[in-house]
N, C-alpha and C positions, 0 to 999 in steps of 0.2 A: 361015866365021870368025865375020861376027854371031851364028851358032846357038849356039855355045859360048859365045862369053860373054854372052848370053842365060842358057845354061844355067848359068854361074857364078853369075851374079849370085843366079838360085831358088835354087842351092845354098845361097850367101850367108845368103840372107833366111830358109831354112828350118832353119838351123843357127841363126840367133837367136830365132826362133821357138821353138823347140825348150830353146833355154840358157834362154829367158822363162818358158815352162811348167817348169822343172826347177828355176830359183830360187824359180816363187812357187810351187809344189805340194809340195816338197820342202825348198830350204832354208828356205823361208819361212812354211810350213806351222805352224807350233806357234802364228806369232804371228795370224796371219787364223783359225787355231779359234779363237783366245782372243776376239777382236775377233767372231766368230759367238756365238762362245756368250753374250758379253755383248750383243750388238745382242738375242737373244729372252729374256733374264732380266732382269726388274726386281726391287730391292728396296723396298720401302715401309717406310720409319723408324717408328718407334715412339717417342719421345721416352720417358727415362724420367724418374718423378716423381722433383721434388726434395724431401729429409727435411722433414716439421715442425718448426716452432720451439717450442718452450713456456718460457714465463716460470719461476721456481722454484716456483710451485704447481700446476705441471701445466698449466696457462690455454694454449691454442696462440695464440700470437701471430703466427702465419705458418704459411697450409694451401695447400695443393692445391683448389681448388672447381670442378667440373663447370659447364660453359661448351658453348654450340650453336653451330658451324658451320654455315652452309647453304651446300651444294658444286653443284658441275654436275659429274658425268661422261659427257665428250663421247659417247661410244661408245655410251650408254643412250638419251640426247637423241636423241624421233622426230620431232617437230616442233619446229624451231630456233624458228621464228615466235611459234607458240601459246604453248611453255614460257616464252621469254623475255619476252614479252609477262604472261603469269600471274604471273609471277615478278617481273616488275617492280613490279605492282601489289600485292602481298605486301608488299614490302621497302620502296618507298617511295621507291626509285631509276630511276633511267631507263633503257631499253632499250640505250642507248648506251653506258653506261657499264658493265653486264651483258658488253655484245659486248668493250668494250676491254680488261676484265679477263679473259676466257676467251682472247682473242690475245694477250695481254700473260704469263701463266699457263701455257696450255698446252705439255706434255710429251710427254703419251701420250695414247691414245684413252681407255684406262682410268684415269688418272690424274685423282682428284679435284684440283675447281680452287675454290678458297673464293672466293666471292662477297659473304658478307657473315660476319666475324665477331663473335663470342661474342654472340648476338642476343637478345630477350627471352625469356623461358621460357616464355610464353604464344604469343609468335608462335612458337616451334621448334614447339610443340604443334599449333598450327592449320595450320601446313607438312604436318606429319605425316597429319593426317585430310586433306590432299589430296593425298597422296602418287600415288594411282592419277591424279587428274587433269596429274601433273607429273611426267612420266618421267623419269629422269638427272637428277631433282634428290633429292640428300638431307639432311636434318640431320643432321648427325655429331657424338659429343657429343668435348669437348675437356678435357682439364686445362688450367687458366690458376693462377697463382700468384696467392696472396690474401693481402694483409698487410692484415687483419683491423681494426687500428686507427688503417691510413692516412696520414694524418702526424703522429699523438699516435708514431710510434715510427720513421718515417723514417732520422734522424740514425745513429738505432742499430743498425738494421736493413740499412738501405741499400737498395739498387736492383739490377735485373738489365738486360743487355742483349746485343744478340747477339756472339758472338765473334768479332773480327775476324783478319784473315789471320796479325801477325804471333802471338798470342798460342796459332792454332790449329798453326802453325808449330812454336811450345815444348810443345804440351799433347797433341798428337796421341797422345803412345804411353801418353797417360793415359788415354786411353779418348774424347776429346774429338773432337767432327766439327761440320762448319761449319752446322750449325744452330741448336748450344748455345747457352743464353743462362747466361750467368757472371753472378758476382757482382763489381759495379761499389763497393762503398761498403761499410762497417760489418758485419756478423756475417755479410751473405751474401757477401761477397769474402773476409773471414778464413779461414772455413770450409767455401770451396766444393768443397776435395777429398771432405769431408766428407758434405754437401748435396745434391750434384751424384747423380742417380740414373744408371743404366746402361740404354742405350739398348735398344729391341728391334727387329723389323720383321717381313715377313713377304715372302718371297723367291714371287718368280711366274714364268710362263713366258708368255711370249707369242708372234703369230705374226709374220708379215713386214709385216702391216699394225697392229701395234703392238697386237693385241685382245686380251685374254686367255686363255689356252689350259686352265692349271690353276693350282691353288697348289702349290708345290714344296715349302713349310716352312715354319713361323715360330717366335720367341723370345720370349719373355714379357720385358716389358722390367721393369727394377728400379728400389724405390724408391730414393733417398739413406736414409744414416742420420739419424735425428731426435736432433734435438741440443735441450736442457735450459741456460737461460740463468739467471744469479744474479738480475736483474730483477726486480718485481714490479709485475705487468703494469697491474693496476687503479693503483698509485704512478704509474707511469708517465704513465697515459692523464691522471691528474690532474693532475699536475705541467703537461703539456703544454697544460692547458687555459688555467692559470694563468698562462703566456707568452703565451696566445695576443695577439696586437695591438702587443707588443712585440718588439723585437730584442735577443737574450739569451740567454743556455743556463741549466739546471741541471745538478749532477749530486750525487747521495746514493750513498756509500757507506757496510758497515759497516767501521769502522776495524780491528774486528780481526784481517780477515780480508785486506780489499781489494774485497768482492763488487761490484759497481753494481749497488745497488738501482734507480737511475730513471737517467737519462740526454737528456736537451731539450735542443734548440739550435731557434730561433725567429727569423726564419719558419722554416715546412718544407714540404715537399713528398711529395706522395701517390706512394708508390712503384708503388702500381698502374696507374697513366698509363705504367711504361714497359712493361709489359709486355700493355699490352691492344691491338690493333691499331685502328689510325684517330688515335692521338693523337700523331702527332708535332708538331700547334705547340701545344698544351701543354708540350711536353717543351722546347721551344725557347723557350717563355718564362719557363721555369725558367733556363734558362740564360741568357737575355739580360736580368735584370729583375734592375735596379739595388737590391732587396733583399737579392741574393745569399742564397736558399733552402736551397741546394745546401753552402753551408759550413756544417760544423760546428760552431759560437760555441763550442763546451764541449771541443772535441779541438782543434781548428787557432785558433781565435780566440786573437791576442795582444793584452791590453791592458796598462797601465801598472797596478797591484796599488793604488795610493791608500793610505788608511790600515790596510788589512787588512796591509801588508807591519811593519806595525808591531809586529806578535805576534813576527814573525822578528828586529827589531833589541832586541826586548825581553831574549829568549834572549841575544845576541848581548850586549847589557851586561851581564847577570846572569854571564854562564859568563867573561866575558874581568876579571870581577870592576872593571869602569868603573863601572857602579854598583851598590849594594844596592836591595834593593826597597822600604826606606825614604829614597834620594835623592831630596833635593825640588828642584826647578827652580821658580822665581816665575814663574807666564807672565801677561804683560800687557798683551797682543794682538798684541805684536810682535816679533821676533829682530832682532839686528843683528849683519851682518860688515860692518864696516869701515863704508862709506859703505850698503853694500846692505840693504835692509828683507825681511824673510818675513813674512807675515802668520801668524795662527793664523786659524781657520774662525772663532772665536768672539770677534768686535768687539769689545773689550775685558780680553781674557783670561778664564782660568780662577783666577788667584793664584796661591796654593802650591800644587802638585801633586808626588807621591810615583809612584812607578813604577802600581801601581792604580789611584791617580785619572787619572793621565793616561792608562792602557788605556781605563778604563772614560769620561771623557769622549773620549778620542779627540784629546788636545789637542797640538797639531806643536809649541808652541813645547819641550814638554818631548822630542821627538822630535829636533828642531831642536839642543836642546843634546846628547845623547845621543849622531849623528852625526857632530859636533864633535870629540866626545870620540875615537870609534872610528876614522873614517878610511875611505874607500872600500875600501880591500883590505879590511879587517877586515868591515865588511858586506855586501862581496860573495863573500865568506868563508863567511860565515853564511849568507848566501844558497843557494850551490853547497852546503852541507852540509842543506839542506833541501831539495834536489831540484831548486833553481830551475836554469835553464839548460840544461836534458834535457829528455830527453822522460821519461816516466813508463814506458814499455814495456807499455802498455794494449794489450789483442789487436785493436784496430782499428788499418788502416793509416793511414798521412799524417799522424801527431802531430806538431805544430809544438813546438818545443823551449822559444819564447821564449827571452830575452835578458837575462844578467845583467853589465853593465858592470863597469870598472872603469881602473883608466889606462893599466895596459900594452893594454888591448882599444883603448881610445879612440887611442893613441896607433900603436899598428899597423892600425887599419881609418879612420882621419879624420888621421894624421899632427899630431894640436894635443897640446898638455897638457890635462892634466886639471886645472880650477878650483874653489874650495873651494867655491864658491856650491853646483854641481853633487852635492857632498857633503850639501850643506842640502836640497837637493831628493831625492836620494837616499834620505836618511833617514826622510821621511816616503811614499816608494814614486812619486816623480814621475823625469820626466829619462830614460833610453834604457832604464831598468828595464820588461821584457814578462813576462806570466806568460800562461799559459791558465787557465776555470777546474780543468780537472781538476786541474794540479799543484797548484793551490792547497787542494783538496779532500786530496790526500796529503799538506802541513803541517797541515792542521788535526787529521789523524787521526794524525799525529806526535804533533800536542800532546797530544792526546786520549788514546792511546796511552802519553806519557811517554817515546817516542825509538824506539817501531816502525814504522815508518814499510813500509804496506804497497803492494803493486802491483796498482794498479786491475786488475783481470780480469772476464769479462762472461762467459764460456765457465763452466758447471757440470757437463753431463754430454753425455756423444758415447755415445748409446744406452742403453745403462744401467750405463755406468760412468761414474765419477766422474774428473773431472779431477784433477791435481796440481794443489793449491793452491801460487802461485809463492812462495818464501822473501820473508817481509820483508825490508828494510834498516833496518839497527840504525841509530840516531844518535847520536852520544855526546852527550848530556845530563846536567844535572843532575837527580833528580826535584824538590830544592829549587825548582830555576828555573821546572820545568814546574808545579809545583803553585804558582807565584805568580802566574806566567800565567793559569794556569788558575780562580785564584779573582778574577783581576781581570775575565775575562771573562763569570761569573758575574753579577759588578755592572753588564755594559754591558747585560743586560737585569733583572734585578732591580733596579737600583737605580734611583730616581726621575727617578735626573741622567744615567743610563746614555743611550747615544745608539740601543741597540736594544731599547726599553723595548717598541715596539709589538709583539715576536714572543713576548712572554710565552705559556706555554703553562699550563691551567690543569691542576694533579698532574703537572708534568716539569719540569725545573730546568736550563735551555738556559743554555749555553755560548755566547757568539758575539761578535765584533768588527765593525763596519760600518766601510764605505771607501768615500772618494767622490773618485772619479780624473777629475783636470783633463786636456781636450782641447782642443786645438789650434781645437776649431772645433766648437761646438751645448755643449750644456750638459755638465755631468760626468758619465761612468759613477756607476753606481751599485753598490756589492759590497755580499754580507752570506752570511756563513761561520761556522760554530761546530758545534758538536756535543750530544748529547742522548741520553741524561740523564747529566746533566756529571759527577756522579758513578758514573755506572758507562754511559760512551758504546757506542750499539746504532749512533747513526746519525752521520755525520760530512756537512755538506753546503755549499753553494757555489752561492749565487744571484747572478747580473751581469746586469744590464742595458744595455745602452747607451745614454746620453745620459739616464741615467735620474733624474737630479737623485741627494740624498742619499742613500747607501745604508740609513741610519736609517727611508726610509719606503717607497718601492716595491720596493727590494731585501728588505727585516723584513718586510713588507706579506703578501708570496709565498711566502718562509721560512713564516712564520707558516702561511699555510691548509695549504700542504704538511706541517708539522708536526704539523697537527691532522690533517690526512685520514691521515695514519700511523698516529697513534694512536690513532683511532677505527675502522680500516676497513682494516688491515691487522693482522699476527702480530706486525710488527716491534720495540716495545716491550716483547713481552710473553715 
């Protein structure tokens, strides 16, 4: 009786034994080949290059530049001792730190493991002539991405970094893998579909102890397309120079197009730091460092418009017919509502002032009365019909909109009324009124223009075609209005009393208004905007400072060389 069910139980056992081999040899079989045949094939990625950038004169402002590697692969390495020992002495690091990165790295036995990147050119060479003394070590040469002028073009260009989970998540069936490094900021985030090259690699066989057996295949990997910017590169590196030590942006455009000729915001930050390796606390003290580098000043900065916003209330009296442009206001250094005092800038007053003289000195009290007249809807009216309160629809992301008030705003986001004082401040561009400068760069090229009002764009050509230039936006204007403006602005540098007398160019006849916006706390921005040659405008532009005292002298100051270096050392005038 034990015998049998002894002999059961074999049965038993040899029956699941049996079901075991029959699930995993048979039903299970497709999935353990596939798991075999990937345990002895590796692929080696091949990164593909990203497109060149070039300014509109051909200039590359952003290349591809050959970069050394020095690797270890385990498998070649005869002497652990000797090589890392040699090798330490080479590179100038420590034996320790050699070992931690080959365990910390290691994959495969053939799998190169980087030890030190993008090294000297001289040291990759001298590695090289000891090549036979240092087995399973190689220099490999690398592509590393070059932004050429550093942080003279940061803001505009932007930054690359590696792709993270959710983003490779949405991008995968783009062609994207978790290596990529995307475009984090400015032309190279815009146009990374563009940019972005197509990967290659080269597929291997290996044996059960991970060696290499043969190659199996490989793919040439591809570059991006090289994409052609309206910019102009040498404007550019100038203009940035002209910021440097300040906090500020510029931006020049041509008005009749929309192109960005130059584009600054200050400080900046050297985009090559993010993609060279070894520098992550550089990159974290961009980001932790209370100059805030990393922001935009000329796309996302909003500040209060000061007396530049005065060109917009000027229009706004002429077209709603509250005043002509012979209405004179007596200013004599002071406004009054009621009990409450405004000052003018100028101790004293200006006297009789006419819509011109009051452009051209820049005087609030005649602003002061003019906002009286109109009323905060009506100026922020005129406001929103010049762009203000939008964003501009510029090809770079994260455009801040800035902020155009008025009482049903004040009354549904603060629950108060709106008070007439706030109208006086208004008027002359103070009070919850925010601009950037780009928007402010598309009113002047309004004015310049005479009511086309065009869309910043930076993008020219995607290979060697030409982009769609975006449609203006028409303004209803007067030309009457615009050409009173416009010859008032005239006098704020030609004329003796004009308050941007210092941006005089000599054979160009600049257009421009200075503005100097009160803050809460350090001295006043400093603005200065106009356009050139006022009779037939090439260049439309917009200098801000922060905390820069008068706009009549560091804001004109900047204007000024940037106007000269145009004119002497670019096509742009001519």
């Amino acid at each position: 009786m034990r015998g049998r069910i002894y002999s059961v139980i074999v049965d038993i056992l040899f029956l699941v034994i049996l079901a075991g081999l029959v699930y995993l040899q048979i039903l299970r079989w497709p999935l353990y080949h596939d798991l075999s045949k990937k345990n002895h094939i590796r692929l080696i990625p091949l990164p593909g290059l990203r497109g060149t950038i070039y300014d509109r004169n051909g200039l590359a402002i952003v290349d591809n530049r050959l970069s050394f590697d020095v690797v270890i692969i385990p498998q070649e390495v005869e002497n652990v001792d000797t090589t890392y020992g040699r090798l330490s002495q080479a590179l100038g690091i420590s034996r320790s730190r050699i070992e931690s990165i080959v365990k910390k790295d290691y994959t495969a036995p053939f799998a190169p493991i980087t030890i030190a990147g993008d090294v000297d050119k001289d040291l990759a060479f001298r590695l090289e002539e000891k090549k036979q003394e240092l087995p399973g070590v190689l220099v490999l040469p690398r592509t590393l991405r070059w932004y050429i002028y550093g942080e003279r073009t940061s803001h505009l260009i932007g930054y690359l970094s590696l792709i993270n989970k959710e983003e490779l998540e949405r991008l995968r069936d783009y062609g994207y893998s978790g290596d990529d490094l995307v475009g984090r900021s400015g032309i190279e985030r815009a146009y990374d579909k563009y940019l972005k090259g197509e990967d290659g690699g080269t597929q291997l066989e290996v044996d059960a102890s991970g060696r290499l057996v043969k190659i199996l295949g490989s793919k040439n990997q591809k570059k991006g397309e090289d994409i052609t910017l309206t910019v102009d590169a040498k404007l550019q590196a100038y203009a940035a120079d002209c910021l440097e030590g300040v906090k500020g942006s510029l931006v020049i455009m041509d008005p009749r197009n929309g192109e960005i000729l130059a584009l600054v915001s200050s400080p900046s930050f050297d985009s090559n730091i993010f993609v060279e390796r070894g520098k992550g606390e550089q990159v974290l003290d961009y980001m932790k460092s209370g100059s805030h580098p990393m922001l935009n000043r000329a796309v996302n900065g909003q500040y209060p418009p000061g007396s530049i916003f005065k060109i917009i209330m000027s229009d706004a009296g002429l077209e709603t017919k509250t005043i002509t442009e012979h209405t004179t206001f007596v200013c004599t250094g002071k406004f009054y509502l009621g009990r409450a005092e405004f000052d003018c800038w100028k101790e004293g007053g200006h006297g009789p002032q006419d819509l011109r003289d009051a452009i051209t000195h820049s005087c609030n009290v005649y602003f002061y009365n003019l906002g009286h007249k109109l009323g905060p809807d009506t100026i922020s009216e005129y406001a929103q019909k010049f762009g203000l309160g939008r964003p501009t629809g510029i090809d770079i992301a994260g455009e801040s909109a800035g902020l155009v008030p008025n009482p049903a705003w004040k009354k549904a986001r603060r629950g108060q009324a709106w008070y007439e004082g706030e109208t006086i401040n208004y008027a002359i561009g103070q009070g919850d009124l925010l601009v950037t400068p780009l928007q402010m760069v598309e009113v002047v090229s309004a004015l310049a223009t005479e009511g086309s009002a065009p869309r910043p764009h930076i993008l020219k050509k995607v290979g060697n075609d030409y982009v769609q230039v975006p449609k203006p936006r028409t303004i209803p204007v007067s030309k009457a209005a615009m050409q009173t403006i416009k010859s008032a602005m005239v006098n704020v540098v030609a004329s003796d009393t004009g308050t941007g007398q210092r941006a005089r160019i000599e054979g160009i006849k600049v257009a421009a208004k200075t503005g100097t916006a009160q803050t809460p706390n350090g001295d006043p921005h400093a603005w200065f905007l106009g356009f050139a040659p006022a009779e037939d405008p090439k260049i439309a532009f917009v200098v801000m400072v922060e905390h820069g005292g008068h706009g009549g002298v560091t804001a004109a100051d900047i204007a000024k060389k940037v106007l000269d270096f145009a004119k002497d050392n670019t096509e742009i005038f001519k």
